[in-house]
C-alpha positions, -999 to +999 in steps of 0.1 A: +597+378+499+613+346+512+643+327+516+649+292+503+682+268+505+693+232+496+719+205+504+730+175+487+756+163+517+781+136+530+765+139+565+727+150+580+725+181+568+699+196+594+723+218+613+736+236+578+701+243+567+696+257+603+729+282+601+714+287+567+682+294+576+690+321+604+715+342+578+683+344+551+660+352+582+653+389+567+639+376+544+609+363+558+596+363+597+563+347+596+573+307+593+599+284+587+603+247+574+627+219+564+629+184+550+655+160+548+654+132+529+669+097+552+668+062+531+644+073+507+620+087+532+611+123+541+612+142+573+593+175+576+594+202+604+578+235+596+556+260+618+550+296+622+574+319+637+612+329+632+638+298+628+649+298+665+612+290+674+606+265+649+633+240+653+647+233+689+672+210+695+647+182+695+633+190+663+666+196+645+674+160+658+639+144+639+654+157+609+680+132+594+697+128+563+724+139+543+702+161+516+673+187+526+661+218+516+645+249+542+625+278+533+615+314+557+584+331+544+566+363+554+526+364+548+512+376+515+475+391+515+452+361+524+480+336+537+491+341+570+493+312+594+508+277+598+491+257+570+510+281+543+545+275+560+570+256+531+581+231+521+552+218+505+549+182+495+532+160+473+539+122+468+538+118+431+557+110+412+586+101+436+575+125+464+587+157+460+590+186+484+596+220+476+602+256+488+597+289+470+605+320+470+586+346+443+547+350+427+530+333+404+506+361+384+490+333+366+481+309+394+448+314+391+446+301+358+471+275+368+450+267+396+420+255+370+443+236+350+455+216+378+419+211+390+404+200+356+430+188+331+454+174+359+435+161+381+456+174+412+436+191+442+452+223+459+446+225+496+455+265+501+456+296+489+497+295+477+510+298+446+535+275+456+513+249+460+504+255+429+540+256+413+551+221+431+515+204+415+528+214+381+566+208+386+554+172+397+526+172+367+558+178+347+580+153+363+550+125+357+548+135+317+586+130+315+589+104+340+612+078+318+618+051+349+622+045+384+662+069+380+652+100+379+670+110+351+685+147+344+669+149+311+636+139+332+641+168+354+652+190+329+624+183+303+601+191+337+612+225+347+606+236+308+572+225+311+576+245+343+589+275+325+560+271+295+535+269+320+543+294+346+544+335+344+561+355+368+591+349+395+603+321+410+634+303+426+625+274+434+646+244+449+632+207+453+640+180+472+629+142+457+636+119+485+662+088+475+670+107+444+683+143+446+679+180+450+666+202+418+671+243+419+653+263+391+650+298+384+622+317+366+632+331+327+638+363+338+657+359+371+637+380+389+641+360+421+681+351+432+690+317+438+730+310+442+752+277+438+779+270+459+807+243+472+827+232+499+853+201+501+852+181+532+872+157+547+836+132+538+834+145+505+820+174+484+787+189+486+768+215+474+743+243+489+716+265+468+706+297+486+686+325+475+719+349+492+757+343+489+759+350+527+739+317+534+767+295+513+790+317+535+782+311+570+785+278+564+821+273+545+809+272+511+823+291+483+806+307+459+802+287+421+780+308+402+743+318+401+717+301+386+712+315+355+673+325+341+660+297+332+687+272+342+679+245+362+702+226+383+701+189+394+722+169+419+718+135+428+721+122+462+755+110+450+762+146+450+770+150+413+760+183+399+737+183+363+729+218+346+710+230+319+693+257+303+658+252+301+640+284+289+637+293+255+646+326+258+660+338+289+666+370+298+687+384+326+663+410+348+668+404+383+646+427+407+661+458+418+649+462+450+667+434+461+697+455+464+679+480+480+666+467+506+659+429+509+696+413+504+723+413+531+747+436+526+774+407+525+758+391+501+766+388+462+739+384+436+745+385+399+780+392+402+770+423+417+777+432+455+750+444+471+773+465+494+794+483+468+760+490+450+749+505+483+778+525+488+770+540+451+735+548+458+748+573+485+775+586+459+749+596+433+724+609+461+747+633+470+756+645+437+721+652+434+715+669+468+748+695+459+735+702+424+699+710+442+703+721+479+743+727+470+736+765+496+710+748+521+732+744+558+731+706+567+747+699+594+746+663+598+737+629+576+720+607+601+709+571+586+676+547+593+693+516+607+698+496+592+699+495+554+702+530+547+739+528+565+759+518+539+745+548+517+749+573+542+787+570+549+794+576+510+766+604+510+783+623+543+817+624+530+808+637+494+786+666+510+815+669+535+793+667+564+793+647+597+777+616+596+762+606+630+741+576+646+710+590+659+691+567+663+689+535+685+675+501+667+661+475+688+669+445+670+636+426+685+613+440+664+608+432+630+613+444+592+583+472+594+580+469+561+568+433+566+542+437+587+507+426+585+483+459+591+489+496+594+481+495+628+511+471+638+535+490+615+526+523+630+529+511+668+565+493+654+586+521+645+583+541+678+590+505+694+619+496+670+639+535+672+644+556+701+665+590+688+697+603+705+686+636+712+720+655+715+727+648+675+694+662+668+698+692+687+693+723+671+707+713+638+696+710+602+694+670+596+695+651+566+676+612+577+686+592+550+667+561+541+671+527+516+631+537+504+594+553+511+568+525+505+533+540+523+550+564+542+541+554+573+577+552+589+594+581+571+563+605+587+571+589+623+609+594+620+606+629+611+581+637+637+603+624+660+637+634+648+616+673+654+607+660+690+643+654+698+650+688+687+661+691+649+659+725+635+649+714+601+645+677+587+654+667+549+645+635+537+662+614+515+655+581+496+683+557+480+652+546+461+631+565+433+594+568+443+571+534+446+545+541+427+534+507+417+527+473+434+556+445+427+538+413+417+572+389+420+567+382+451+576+415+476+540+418+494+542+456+489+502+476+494+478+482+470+489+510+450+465+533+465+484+530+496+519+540+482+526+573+495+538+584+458+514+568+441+497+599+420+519+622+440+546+644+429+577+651+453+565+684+463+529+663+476+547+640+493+573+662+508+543+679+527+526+650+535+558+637+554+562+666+571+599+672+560+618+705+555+630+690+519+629+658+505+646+643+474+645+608+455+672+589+436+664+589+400+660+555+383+688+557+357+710+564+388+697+533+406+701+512+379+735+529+367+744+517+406+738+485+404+750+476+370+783+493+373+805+462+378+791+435+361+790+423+327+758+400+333+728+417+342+718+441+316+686+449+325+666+452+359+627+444+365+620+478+380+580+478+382+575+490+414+594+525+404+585+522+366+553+502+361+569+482+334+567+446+342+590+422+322+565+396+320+537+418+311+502+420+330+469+425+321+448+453+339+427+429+355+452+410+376+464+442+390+428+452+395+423+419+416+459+430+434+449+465+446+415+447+462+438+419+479+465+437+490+450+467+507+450+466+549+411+466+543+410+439+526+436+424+551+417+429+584+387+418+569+406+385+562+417+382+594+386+385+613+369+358+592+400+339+602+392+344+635+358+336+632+343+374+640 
């Protein structure tokens, strides 16, 4: 998962993209990058690390210009380090550089096609790479003069979407001209468009989270729609346009599960309220199944699984309590390269309050159980502190499958429900009870309140994936992904 934003504004734009930058930094802690776009020419800053390390002062000061686009990534299998930090670039036609945020399932092939029909040489592993070199293959096909037209750049992003499988939101900046945003057929991947009138002039943002567009004054216009593309030129005139042939609203689940802000608005759907009635249809389910069992108190895993609890504790009419004590230093677990580093995280990242454990029956509530790794620790030490017995819930049904749209989850052989029923993975946990949100409830939650989005890509709970997949890509997947696989790729980096 990563974050991506763009400005088209009436004054150097660094310092937005920064404030940007830092609100969408959940959604990816292994690099960050930005390019502005001064007199036709392009400035590029982009390393490994969180924001705050990337760009000091100094840096921020290189980058001038009054449109630019930024981009935080965490590592997929096979691409940590500094040379697969975004924005990419290449310098024709125009020059274009361009941030991404998704996975390509056919990049591979794309890869070839680049190579031999093309002629345009990849220099790393990313599929963004690979998704710039045929959005500027594109761009040169359509490429009617020296303007930049929008029918150029909308006539590119369908040979985009023709070419292309899987998710993407992708924005684009082409120095001198304008900034481009494009969204893959399905939506899978969020990418928002917002405003704000100041006393220079109007601009506009593109963020993959509303909360980005707020932070900095900007209200909310719409989202990009599947398929659209949008196109504004560094006169800051907005140009959209549909440019799939049949688009079709799916946007991935887990976003509002666990990857989006809280704060944040997606789809027309708030991912808080659809928090809050994940908890609401948990506990109908824990009443109708442990309706006589004696829990004492709903104690949530900071910090996603918050919202849900408070709904959850006040339907089972029982005390909802903070037990345990983040520190905020550490990052996403889930992220993390290499069992090893996830398993030492959690007892670094959580310290329990032992007097709310304390002889009493607790229900730990969490957003999701991915390998399992974390749920197993909590528990154990949610017993240390004291707890008579220990139920486990999830606001998310069972993982059972890899997601291939770009959230780096394991190889399926390392998802704790993978080929496991409840009862299996209860045990293995080590919990006193567990129980799952069913999918129709998810999806029921999420859909609610909005007319749009009728459908949700929910492969990594149902194994149906709305672009389709052959066997053999997910073959190649489960040898990629897997912490073997990993290690072994890190070592060679290392040159053991």
């Amino acid at each position: 998962m990563c974050g991506v934003i763009g400005i088209v504004g009436q004054c150097n734009v660094a310092s937005v993209i920064y404030e940007g930058l830092t609100v969408l930094q959940h959604r990816g802690q292994d690099a960050a990058g930005m390019a502005t776009s001064h007199n036709g020419r392009l400035q590029l800053v982009k390393g490994s690390g969180l924001v705050k390390d990337v760009f000091n002062s100094a840096e921020v000061q290189k980058l001038q210009g009054f449109m630019g686009i930024g981009h935080v990534r965490y590592p997929t299998a096979g691409s940590e380090g500094q040379q697969e930090a975004q924005p990419f670039y290449v310098n024709s036609p125009y020059g274009i550089a361009l941030g991404h945020n998704g996975n390509l399932i056919n990049a591979e092939e794309l890869r070839q096609e680049l190579f031999q029909t093309d002629r345009r040489h990849i220099n790393t592993d990313s599929d963004s790479e690979v998704l710039l070199n045929v959005f500027a293959h594109e761009l040169h096909r359509y490429e009617m003069d020296k303007s930049l037209h929008p029918q150029t750049v909308f006539k590119a992003v369908s040979g985009v979407h023709n070419r292309c499988v899987g998710g993407y939101a992708v924005v684009a900046l082409v120095p001198g001209f304008g900034l481009v945003g494009f969204r893959d057929p399905w939506g899978i991947r969020p990418l928002v468009l917002g405003e704000r009138e100041t006393v220079t002039g109007h601009e506009y943002m593109l963020a993959s989270e509303s909360a980005a567009l707020d932070i900095n004054g900007f209200s909310l216009i719409d989202d990009v729609a599947p398929g659209e593309a949008v196109y504004i030129t560094r006169d800051g005139v907005l140009h959209r346009q549909q440019c799939a042939t049949n688009p079709v609203y799916s946007p991935c689940i887990f976003e509002y599960v666990y990857f989006a802000r809280p704060d944040s608005l997606m789809d027309d759907i708030s991912v808080h309220k659809a928090r809050l009635r994940m908890g609401e249809k948990l506990a109908e389910r824990i009443n109708q199944r442990w309706g006589n069992e004696d829990i004492d108190v709903v104690i949530p895993i900071p910090d996603t699984a918050r919202t849900c609890a408070i709904p959850m504790a006040h339907k089972l009419d029982v005390k909802l309590r903070e037990g345990f004590v983040k520190n905020r230093y550490v990052g996403r677990t889930f992220i993390m390269p290499g069992q090893s580093e996830r398993t030492k995280s959690v007892r670094r990242k959580l310290n329990p309050i032992d007097l709310e454990f304390r002889g009493k029956n607790v229900l730990l509530v969490d957003d999701s159980i991915v390998r399992g790794t974390t749920s197993k620790q909590i528990i154990q030490m949610a017993r240390e502190a004291g707890a008579r017995k220990v139920f486990f819930a999830s606001a998310a049904p069972p993982v059972r499958y890899p997601n291939i749209y770009g959230i780096d989850m394991p190889a399926a052989s390392e998802l704790i429900a993978h080929g496991r029923d409840e009862a299996e993975i209860c045990q293995l946990l080590g919990a006193d009870g567990l129980i799952y949100q069913t999918l129709d409830d998810l999806v029921d939650a999420c859909r609610e309140r909005t007319r749009k989005v009728q459908h949700f890509d929910t492969s990594c709970f149902s194994g149906q994936y709305v672009t389709g997949v052959d066997s053999a890509y997910l073959e190649a997947l489960e040898a990629r992904r897997s912490d073997k696989a990993r290690h072994q790729l890190k070592q060679a980096a290392a040159g053991h």
